[in-house]
C-alpha positions as a Markdown table, in Angstrom:
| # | Residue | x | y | z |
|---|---|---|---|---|
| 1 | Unk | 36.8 | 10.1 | 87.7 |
| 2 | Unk | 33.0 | 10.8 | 86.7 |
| 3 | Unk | 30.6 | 11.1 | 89.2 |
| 4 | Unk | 28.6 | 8.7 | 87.1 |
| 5 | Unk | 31.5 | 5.9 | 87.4 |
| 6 | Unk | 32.0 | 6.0 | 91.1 |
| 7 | Unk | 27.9 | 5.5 | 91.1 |
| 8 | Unk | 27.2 | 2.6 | 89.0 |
| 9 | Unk | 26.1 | -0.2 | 90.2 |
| 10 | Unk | 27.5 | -3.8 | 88.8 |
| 11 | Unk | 25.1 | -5.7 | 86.4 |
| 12 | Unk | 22.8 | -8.5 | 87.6 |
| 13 | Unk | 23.4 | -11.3 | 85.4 |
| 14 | Unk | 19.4 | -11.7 | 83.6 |
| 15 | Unk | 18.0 | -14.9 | 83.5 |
| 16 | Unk | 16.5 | -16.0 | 80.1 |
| 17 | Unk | 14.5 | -18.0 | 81.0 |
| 18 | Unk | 12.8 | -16.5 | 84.0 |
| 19 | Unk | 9.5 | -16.1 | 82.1 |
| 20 | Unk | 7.1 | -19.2 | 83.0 |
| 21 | Unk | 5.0 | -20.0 | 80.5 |
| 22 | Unk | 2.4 | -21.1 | 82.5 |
| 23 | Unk | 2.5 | -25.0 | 80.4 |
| 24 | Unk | 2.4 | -28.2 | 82.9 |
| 25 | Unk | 6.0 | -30.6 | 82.0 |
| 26 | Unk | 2.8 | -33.2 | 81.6 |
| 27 | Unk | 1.3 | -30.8 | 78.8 |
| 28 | Unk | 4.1 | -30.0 | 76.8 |
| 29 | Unk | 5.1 | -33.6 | 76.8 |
| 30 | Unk | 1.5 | -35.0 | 75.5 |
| 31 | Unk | 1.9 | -32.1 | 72.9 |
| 32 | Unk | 4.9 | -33.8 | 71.7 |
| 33 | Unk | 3.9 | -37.5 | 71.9 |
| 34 | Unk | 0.2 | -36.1 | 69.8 |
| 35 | Unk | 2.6 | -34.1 | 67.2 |
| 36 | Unk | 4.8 | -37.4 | 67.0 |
| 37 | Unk | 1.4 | -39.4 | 66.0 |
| 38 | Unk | 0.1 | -36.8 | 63.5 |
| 39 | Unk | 3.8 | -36.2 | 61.8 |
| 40 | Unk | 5.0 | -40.2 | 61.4 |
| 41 | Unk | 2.8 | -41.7 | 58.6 |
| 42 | Unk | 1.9 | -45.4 | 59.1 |
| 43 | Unk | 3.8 | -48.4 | 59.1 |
| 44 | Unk | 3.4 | -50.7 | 55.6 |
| 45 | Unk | 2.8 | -54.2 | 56.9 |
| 46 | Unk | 5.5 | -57.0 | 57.2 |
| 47 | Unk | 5.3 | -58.7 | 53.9 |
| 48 | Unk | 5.2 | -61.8 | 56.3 |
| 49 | Unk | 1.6 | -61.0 | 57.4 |
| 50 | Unk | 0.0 | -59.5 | 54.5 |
| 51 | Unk | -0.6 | -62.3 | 52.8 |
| 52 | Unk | -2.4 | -65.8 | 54.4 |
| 53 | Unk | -2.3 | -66.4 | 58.1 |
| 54 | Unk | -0.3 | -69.8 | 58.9 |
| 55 | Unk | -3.7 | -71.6 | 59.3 |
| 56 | Unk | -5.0 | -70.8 | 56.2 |
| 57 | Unk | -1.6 | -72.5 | 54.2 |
| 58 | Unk | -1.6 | -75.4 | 56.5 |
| 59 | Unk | -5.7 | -76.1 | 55.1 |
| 60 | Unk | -4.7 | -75.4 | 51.7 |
């Protein structure tokens, strides 16, 4: 047997995420809820409310 065998030590398994990124759970997820907000274009109205309010027909 090698001399190099009989002195190797096993492997630590590495972590991959050991690293910390140095981002609060509370800024990441405002990041997300702001990138949600910029990305989703705006609702069209209900075709229901776009035209007269309820009031308006009842006077006409």
């Amino acid at each position: 047997m090698p001399a190099t065998e009989s002195n190797a030590q096993p492997q630590q398994p590495q972590k991959p995420y050991a690293v910390v990124a140095g981002v609060s759970m509370r800024e990441l997820l405002a990041s997300c809820v702001a990138a949600d907000a910029v990305s989703t274009p705006p609702r069209l109205p209900d075709p229901e409310q776009s035209g007269p309010s309820a009031r308006q027909r009842e006077a006409a």
